[in-house]
C-alpha positions as CSV (number, residue, x, y, z in Angstrom):
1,X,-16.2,21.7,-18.8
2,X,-15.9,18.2,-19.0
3,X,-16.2,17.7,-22.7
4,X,-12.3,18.9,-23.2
5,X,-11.1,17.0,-20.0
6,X,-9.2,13.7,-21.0
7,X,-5.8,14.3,-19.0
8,X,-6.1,15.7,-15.5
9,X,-3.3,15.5,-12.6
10,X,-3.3,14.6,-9.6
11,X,-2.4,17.0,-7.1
12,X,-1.2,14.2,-4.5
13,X,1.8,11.7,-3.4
14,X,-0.4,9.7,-0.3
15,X,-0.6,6.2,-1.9
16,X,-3.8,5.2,-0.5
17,X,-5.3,8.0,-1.7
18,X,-4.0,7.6,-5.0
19,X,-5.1,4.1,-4.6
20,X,-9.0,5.1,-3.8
21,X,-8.7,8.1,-6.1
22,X,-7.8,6.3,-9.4
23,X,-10.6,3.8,-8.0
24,X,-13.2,6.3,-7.6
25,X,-12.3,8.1,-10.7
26,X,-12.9,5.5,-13.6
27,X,-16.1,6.7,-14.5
28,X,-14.9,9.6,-15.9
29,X,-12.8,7.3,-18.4
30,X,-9.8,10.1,-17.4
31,X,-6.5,9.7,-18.3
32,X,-4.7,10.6,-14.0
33,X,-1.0,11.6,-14.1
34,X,0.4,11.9,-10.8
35,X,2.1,15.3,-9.3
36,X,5.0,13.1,-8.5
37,X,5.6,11.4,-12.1
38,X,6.1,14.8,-13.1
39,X,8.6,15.8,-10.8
40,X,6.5,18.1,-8.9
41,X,6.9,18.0,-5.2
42,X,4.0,18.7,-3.1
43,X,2.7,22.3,-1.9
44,X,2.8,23.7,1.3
45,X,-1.0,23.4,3.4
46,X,-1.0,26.5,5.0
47,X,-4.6,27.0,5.4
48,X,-7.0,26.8,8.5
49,X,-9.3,25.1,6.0
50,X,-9.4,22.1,3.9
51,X,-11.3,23.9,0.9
52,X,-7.9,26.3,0.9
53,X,-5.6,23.4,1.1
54,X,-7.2,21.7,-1.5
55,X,-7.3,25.1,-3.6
56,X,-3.8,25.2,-2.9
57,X,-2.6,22.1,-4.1
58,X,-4.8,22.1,-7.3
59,X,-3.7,25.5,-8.1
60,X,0.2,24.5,-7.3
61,X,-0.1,21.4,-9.7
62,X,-1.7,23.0,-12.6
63,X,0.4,25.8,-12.6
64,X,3.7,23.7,-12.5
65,X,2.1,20.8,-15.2
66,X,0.1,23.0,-17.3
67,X,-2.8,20.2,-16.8
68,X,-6.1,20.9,-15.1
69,X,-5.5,19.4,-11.7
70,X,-7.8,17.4,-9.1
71,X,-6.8,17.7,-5.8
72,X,-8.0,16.9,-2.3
73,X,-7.6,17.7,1.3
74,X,-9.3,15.4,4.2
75,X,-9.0,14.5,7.6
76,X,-10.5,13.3,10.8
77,X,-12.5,15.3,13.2
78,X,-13.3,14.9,16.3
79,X,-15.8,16.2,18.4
80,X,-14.4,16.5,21.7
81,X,-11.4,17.9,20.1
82,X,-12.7,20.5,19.1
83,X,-12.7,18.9,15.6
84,X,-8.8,18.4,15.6
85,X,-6.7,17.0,14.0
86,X,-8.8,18.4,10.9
87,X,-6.9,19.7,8.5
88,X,-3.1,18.5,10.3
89,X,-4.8,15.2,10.2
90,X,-1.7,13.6,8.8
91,X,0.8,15.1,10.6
92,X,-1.3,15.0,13.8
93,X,2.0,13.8,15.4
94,X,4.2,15.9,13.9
95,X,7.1,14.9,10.8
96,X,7.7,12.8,9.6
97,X,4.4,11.7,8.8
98,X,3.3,8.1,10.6
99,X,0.0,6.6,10.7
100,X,1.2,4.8,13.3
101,X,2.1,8.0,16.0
102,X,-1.1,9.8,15.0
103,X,-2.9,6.8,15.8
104,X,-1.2,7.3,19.1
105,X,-1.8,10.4,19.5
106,X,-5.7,10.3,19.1
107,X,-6.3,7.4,21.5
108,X,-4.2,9.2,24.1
109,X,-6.1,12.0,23.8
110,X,-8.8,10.5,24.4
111,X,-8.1,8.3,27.3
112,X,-11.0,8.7,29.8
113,X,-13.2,10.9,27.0
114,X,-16.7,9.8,27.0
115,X,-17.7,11.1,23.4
116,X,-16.2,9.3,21.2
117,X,-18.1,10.7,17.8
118,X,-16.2,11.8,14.9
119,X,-16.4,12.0,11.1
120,X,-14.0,11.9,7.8
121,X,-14.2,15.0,5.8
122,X,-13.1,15.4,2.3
123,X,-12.8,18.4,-0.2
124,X,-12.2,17.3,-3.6
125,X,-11.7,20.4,-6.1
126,X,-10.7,20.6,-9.9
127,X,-9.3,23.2,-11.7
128,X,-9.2,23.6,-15.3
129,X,-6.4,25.6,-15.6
130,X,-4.1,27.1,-12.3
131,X,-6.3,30.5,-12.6
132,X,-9.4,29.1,-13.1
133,X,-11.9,31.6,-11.3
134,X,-14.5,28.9,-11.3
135,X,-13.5,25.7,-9.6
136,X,-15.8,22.7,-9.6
137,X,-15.9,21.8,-5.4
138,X,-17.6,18.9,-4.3
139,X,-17.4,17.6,-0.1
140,X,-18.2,14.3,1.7
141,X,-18.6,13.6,5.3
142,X,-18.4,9.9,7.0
143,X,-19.6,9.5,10.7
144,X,-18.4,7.2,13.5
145,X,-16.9,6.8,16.4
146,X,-13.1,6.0,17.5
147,X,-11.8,2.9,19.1
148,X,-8.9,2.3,21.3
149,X,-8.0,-1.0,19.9
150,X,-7.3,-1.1,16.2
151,X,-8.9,-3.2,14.3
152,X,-8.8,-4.6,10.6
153,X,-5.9,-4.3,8.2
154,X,-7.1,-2.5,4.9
155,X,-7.6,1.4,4.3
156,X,-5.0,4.0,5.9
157,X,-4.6,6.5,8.4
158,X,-7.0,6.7,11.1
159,X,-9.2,3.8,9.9
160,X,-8.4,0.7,12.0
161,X,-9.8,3.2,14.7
162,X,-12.9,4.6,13.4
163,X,-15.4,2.4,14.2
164,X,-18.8,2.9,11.8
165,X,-21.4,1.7,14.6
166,X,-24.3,0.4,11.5
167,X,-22.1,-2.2,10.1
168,X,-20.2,-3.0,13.1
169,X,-16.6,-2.9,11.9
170,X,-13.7,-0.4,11.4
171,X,-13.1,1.6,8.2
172,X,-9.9,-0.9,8.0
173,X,-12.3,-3.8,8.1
174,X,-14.0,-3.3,5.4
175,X,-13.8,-4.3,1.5
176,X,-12.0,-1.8,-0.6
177,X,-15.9,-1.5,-2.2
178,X,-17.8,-1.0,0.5
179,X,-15.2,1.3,2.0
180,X,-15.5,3.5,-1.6
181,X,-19.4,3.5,-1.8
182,X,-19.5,4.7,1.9
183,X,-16.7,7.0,2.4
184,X,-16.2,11.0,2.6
185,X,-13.7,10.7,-0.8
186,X,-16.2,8.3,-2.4
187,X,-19.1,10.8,-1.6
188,X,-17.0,13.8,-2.3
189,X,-16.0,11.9,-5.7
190,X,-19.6,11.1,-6.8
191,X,-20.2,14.6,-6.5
192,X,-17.5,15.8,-8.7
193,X,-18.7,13.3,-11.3
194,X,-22.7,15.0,-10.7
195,X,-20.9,17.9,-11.1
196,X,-19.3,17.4,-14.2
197,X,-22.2,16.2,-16.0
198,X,-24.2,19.3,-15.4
199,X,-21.4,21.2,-17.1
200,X,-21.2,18.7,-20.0
């Protein structure tokens, strides 16, 4: 699968995730158009699941680039949330979309909560073509706990409030390095890259 895979796009328009993406991805010596420098907006995320979502998007850019398409979906949950936000991770506080309010949110929710565990998940799936019946799916988990006080300045999203409790800092506190050889999109990326080796 790999061998004929020099152009894929990218079935996003976050830019940190672009940012950690292209990062993550230069192994693979592939060439990454982004969804948005080919005028195509982004698809709907209808699903319950992030492995749909992520489906979704993939299948949606591929289909409207006529590139295979990399795409993923991830999110924060949270265990005495019943795992929410999950997959409405970033738009926890409804639209428009702001770090900032779903930061908000989270610590308000869980004023005077005990259990403070949670973990990053990400999905990362490519598609060859939009009908591809057999997708390549790799997924990544990152445990910690959340904070009430932000801390750090890197990173996006939730991570100046997840706390990792083995290195004693923030997500947002740590080197763009670290952050990428720890992470659920790093793991989930590493994968992928396994992945596509064993299909050659």
């Amino acid at each position: 699968m790999s061998a004929g895979l020099r152009r894929v796009v990218l079935a996003s328009n976050n830019a940190g995730k672009l940012r950690e993406l292209e990062q993550l991805l230069q192994p693979l010596s592939l060439e990454v158009v982004t969804q948005g420098a080919l005028g195509i907006e982004e698809a709907a995320e209808p699903y319950g699941t992030f492995v749909e979502n992520a489906l979704a998007k993939a299948r949606h850019a591929s289909r409207l680039s006529g590139l295979p398409a990399l795409a993923d979906d991830s999110g924060l949950c949270v265990a005495a949330l019943g795992g929410a936000p999950g997959v409405h991770s970033s738009r926890y506080a409804g639209e428009p979309k702001s770090d900032a309010r779903n930061n908000a949110k989270l610590v308000a929710a869980l004023r005077g909560v005990a259990d403070r565990r949670a973990h990053y998940y990400c999905v990362v799936v490519l598609l060859r073509h939009a009908e591809d019946p057999e997708p390549l799916i790799a997924e990544g988990r990152w445990y910690g706990e959340i904070v009430d006080e932000p801390r750090g300045s890197g990173g996006f999203g939730y991570d100046p409030h997840f706390y990792v409790p083995a290195l004693g800092r923030t997500a947002a506190e740590l080197a763009p390095g670290q952050k990428h050889a720890l992470s659920h999109r790093g793991q989930a990326l590493r994968r992928l890259i396994a992945l596509l080796e064993e299909c050659g």
